[in-house]
C-alpha positions in Angstrom: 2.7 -31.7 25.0 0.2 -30.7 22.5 -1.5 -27.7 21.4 -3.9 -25.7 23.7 -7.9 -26.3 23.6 -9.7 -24.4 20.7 -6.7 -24.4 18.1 -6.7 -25.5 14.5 -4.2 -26.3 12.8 -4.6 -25.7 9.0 -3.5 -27.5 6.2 0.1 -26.3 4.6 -0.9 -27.9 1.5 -2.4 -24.6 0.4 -2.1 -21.0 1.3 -3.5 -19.9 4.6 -4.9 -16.7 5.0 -8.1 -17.3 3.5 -8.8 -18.9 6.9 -8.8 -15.5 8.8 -8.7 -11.8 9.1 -5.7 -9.7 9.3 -5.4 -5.9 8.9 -2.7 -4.1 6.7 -2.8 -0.9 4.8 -4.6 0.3 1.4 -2.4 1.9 -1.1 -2.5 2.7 -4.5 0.8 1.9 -6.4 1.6 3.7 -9.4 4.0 2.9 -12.2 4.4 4.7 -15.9 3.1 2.6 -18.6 6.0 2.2 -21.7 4.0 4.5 -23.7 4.0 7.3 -21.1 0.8 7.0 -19.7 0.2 5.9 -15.9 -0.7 2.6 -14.1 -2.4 2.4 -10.6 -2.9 -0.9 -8.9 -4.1 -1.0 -5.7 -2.0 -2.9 -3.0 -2.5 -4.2 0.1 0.5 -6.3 1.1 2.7 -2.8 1.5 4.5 -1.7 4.6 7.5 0.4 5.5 10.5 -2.0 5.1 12.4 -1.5 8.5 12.5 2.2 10.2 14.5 4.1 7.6 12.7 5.3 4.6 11.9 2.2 2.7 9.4 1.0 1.4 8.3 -2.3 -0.2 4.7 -4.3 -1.4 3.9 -7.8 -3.2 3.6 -8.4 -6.8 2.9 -10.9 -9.3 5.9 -10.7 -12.2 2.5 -11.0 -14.4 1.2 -7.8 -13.4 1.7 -4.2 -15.3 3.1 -2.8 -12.1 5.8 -5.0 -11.3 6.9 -5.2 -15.1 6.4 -1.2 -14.9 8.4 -1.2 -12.4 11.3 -2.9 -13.0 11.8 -1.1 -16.5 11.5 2.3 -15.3 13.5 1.8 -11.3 10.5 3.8 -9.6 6.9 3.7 -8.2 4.9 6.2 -6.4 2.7 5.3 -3.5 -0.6 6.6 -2.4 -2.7 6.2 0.9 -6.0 6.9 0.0 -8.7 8.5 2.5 -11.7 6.0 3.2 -14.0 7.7 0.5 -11.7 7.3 -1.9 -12.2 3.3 -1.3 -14.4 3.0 -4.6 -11.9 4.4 -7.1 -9.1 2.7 -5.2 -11.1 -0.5 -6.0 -11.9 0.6 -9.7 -8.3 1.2 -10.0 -8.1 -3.0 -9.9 -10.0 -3.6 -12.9 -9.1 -5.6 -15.5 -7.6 -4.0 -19.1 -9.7 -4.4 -21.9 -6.6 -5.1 -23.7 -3.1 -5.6 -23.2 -2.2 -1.8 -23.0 -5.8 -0.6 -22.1 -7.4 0.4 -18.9 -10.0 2.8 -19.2 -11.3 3.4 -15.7 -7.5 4.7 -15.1 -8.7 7.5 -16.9 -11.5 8.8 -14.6 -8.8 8.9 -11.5 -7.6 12.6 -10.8 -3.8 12.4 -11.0 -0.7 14.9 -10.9 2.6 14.6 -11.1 5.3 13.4 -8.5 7.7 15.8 -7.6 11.1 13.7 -7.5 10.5 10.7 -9.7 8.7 9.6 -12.7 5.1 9.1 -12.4 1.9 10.3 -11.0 -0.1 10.5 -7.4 -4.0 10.4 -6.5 -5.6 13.4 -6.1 -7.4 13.5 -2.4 -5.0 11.3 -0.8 -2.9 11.8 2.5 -0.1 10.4 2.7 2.5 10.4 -0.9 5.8 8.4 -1.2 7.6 8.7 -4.3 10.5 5.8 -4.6 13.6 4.3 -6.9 13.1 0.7 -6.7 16.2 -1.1 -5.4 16.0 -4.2 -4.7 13.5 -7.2 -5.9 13.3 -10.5 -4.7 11.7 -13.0 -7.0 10.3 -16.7 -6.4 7.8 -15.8 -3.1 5.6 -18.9 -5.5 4.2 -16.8 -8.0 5.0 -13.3 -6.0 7.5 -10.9 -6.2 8.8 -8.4 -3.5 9.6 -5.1 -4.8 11.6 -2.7 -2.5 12.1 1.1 -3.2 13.8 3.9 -1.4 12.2 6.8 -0.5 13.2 9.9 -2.2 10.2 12.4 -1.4 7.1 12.3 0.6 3.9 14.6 0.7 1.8 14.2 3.3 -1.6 16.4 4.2 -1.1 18.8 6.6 -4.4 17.9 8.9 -2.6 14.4 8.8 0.3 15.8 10.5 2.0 14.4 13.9 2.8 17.4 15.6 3.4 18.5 19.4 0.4 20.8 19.4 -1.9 17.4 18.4 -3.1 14.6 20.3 -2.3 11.8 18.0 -5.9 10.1 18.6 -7.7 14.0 17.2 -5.5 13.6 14.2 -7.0 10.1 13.6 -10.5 10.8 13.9 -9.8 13.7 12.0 -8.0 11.7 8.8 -9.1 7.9 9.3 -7.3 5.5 7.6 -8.4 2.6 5.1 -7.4 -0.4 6.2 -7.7 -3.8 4.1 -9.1 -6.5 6.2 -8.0 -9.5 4.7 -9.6 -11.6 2.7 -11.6 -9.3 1.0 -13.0 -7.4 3.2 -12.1 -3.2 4.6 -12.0 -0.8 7.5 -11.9 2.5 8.7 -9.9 3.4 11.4 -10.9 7.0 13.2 -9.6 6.1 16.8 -7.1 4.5 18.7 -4.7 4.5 21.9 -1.1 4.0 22.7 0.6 0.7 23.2 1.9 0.3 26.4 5.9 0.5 26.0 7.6 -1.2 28.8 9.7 1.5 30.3 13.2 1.4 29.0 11.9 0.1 25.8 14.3 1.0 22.6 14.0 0.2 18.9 
């Protein structure tokens, strides 16, 4: 039997996802540099890793943040608001030499509470972590893995029983990166429909 009308099927000769859009989180991942100051890269392949408090995102063994990383067994994790979406962008520039990144600079930080390292200024949601677990060879990627050992989170961004979850996100949208380069905001939404009985 073949494949319905209207598919494609693309070539596995290269990777795919230029091909089409798909939605996952913004986040600004910082490490400290081996000179004490800070790195921020921003990330968008980053998600919760199962529904305890880890958390995990891609990374190139090439890249300050994964070699940051791995040296110092923490990272800190920022969501940024969609305003903040130019200096999360800026926070992606190149370093004018192996050890400098001037634009870093310009980014209000201050200090995480728990671990090592800094958080954005303006942000909503903070995780602070202790890496734990990476797993190399992903082709020229890297998944890193960190447990969560504090998080901050604004209070107007705050699930509560005296909120209606769709207020609190028109009240704090999200940035969303809409892959391949390409972002959203998200100010409204509505529940899934849960079969009845459903359990995680």
């Amino acid at each position: 039997m073949g494949l319905p009308e209207g598919l494609v099927t693309l070539p596995m000769d290269e990777p795919i996802w230029e091909h089409f859009f798909s939605v996952s989180p913004l986040v600004l991942v910082g490490t400290l540099e081996e000179g004490g100051g800070h790195n921020l890269a921003p990330k968008n392949m980053a998600m919760p890793m199962g529904w305890e408090n880890w958390f995990g995102f891609i990374c190139t063994p090439r890249h300050r943040t994964y070699q940051n990383a791995l040296r110092t067994k923490s990272f800190t994790v920022s969501y940024p608001h969609p305003e903040q979406v130019v200096i999360t962008s800026l926070a992606a520039a190149p370093r004018h030499s192996p050890c400098e990144k001037p634009v870093l600079l310009g980014l209000p930080v201050f200090p995480a509470q728990v671990v090592s390292g800094v958080l954005v200024e303006g942000c909503s949601i903070y995780l602070e972590c202790e890496l734990e677990k990476i797993i190399d060879d992903l082709g020229p990627n890297s998944l890193l893995i960190g447990r969560i050992v504090a998080a901050h989170i604004q209070s107007r961004a705050l699930r509560g029983e005296d909120r209606e979850d769709n207020e609190i996100i028109r009240e704090v949208p999200l940035l969303v990166y809409l892959g391949p380069g390409r972002f959203a905001v998200l100010d409204r939404s509505q529940g899934f429909p849960l079969p009845a009985g459903f359990k995680r």
